[in-house]
C-alpha positions as CSV (number, residue, x, y, z in Angstrom):
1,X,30.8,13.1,-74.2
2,X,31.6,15.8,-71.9
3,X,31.8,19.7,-72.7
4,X,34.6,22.1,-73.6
5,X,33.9,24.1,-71.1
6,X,35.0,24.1,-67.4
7,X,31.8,23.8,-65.1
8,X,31.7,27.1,-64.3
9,X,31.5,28.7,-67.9
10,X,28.9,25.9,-68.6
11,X,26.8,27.6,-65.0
12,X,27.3,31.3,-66.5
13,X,26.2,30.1,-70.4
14,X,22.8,28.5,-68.4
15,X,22.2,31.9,-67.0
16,X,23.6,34.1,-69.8
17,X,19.6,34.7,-70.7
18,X,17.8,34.1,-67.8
19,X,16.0,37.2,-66.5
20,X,15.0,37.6,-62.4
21,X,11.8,38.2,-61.9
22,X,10.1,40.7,-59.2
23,X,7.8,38.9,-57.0
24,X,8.7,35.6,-58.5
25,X,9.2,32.1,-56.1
26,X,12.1,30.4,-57.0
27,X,13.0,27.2,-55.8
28,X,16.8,27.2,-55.0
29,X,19.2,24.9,-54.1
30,X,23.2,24.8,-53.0
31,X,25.5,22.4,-52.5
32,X,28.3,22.5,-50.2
33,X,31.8,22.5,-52.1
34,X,33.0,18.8,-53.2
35,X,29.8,17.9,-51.7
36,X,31.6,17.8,-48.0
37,X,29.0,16.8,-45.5
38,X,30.0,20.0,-43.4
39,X,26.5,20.1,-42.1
40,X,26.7,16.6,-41.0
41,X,28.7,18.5,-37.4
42,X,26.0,19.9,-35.6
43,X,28.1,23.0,-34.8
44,X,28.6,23.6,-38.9
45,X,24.5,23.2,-39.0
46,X,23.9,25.7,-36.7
47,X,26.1,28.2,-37.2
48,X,24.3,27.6,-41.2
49,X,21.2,27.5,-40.4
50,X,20.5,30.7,-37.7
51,X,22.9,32.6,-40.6
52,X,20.4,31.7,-43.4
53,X,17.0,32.0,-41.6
54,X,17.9,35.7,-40.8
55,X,15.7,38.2,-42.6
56,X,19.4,40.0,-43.1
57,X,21.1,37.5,-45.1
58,X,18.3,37.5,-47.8
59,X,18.4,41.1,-49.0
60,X,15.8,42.2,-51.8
61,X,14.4,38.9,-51.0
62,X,12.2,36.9,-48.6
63,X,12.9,33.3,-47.8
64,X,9.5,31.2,-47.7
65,X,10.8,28.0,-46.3
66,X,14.4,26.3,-46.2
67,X,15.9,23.0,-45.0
68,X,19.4,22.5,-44.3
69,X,21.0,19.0,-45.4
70,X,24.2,17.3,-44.2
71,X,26.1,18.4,-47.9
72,X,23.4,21.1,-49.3
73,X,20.5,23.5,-48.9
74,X,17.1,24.1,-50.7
75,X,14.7,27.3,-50.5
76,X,11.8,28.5,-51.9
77,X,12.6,32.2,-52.3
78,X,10.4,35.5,-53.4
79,X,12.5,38.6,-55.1
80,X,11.5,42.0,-54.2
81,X,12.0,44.8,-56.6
82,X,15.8,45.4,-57.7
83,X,16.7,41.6,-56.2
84,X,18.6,39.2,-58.3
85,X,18.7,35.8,-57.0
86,X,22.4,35.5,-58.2
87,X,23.2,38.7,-55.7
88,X,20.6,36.8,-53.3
89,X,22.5,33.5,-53.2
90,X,25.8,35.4,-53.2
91,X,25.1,37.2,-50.1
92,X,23.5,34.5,-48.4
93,X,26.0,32.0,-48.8
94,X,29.2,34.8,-47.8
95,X,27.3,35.3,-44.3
96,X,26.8,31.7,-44.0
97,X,30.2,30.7,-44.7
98,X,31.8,33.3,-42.3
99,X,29.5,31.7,-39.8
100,X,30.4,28.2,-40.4
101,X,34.5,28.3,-40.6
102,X,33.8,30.7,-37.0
103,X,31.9,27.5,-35.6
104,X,34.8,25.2,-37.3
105,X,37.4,27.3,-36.4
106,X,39.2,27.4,-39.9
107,X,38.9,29.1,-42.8
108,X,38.1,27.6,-46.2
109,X,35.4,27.0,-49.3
110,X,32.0,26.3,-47.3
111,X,29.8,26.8,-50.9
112,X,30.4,25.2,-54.0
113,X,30.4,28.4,-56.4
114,X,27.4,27.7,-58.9
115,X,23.5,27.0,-57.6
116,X,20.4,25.7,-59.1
117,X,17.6,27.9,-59.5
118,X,13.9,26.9,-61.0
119,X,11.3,29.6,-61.0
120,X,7.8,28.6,-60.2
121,X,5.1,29.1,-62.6
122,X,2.2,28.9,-60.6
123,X,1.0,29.5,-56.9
124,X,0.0,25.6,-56.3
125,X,3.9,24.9,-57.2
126,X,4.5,27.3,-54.2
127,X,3.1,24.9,-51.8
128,X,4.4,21.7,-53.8
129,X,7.4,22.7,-53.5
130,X,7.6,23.4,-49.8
131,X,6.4,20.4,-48.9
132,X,9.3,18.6,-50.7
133,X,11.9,21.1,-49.3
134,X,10.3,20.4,-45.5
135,X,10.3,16.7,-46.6
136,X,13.8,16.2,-47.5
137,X,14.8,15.0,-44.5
138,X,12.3,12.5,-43.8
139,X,13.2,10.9,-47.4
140,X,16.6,11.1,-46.6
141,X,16.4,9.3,-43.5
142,X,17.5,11.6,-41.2
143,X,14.4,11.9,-39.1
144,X,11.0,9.4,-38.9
145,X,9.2,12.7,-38.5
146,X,9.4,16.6,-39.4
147,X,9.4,18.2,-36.5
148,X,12.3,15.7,-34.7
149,X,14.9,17.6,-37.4
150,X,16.5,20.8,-36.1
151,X,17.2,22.4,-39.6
152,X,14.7,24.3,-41.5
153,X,12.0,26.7,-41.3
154,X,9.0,27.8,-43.0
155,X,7.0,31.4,-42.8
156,X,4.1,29.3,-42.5
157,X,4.6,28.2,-39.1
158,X,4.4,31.7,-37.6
159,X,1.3,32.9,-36.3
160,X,-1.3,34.7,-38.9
161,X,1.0,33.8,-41.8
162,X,-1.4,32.0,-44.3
163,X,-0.2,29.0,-46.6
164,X,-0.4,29.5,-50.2
């Protein structure tokens, strides 16, 4: 049976009492809209993906690790104090979509509107979870190994950063 509601009142009645947490990991995911494989253009993927990895697009927030996937994008981001991850994901995905339709040379949707967001409990889900995120492509079959794919990151790879 399907609901009443349009898809994005059922998103906003999800949220309606969810409160964001300082300091809190969240896992995070967005789709591009209809599901396009935008990302899929290696032009659309880059223009995404050095947008997203910058310290600036993530305001009241640091982003832990990210991949970037032909139709959508996961993270594991940590709130600072006064973030929201709904002003987060807003942000990020305006600078990244003014980034894409530049490479693309058009304007239009990039981001579907609505994202999924899961905090984690615990500090072990920190590191189960990036290894899923860093592991998406391998399952996906777009590369036999991690390092031959061009399109994600993770703090732990930069020097004196410790894993969780």
């Amino acid at each position: 049976m399907s609901s009443p509601h349009p898809p994005c009142a059922r998103h906003h009645a999800l949220r309606r009492h969810r409160r964001d947490e300082d300091g809190r990991t969240y896992l995070l995911t967005a789709v591009t809209q209809e599901r396009q494989p935008l990302f899929a253009d290696w032009r659309c993927a880059w223009a995404a993906a050095a947008t997203l990895a910058q310290p600036a697009s993530w305001p009241d927030a640091q982003l832990l690790c990210w991949v970037l996937m032909p139709d959508h994008w996961h993270g594991l981001l940590r709130l600072r104090s006064r973030g929201t991850l709904a002003a987060a994901m807003r942000h990020a995905k305006g600078r990244s979509a003014h980034a894409v339709n530049r490479a693309r040379g058009r304007s239009g949707q990039v981001w579907a509107p609505a994202y999924h967001g899961h905090a984690l409990r615990r500090d072990d889900d920190v590191l189960h979870s990036a290894r899923y995120i860093v592991a998406n492509p391998l399952r996906a079959g777009l590369a036999r190994r991690l390092g031959d794919y061009p399109y994600w990151d993770a703090i732990w790879l930069d020097a004196g950063t410790a894993m969780p």
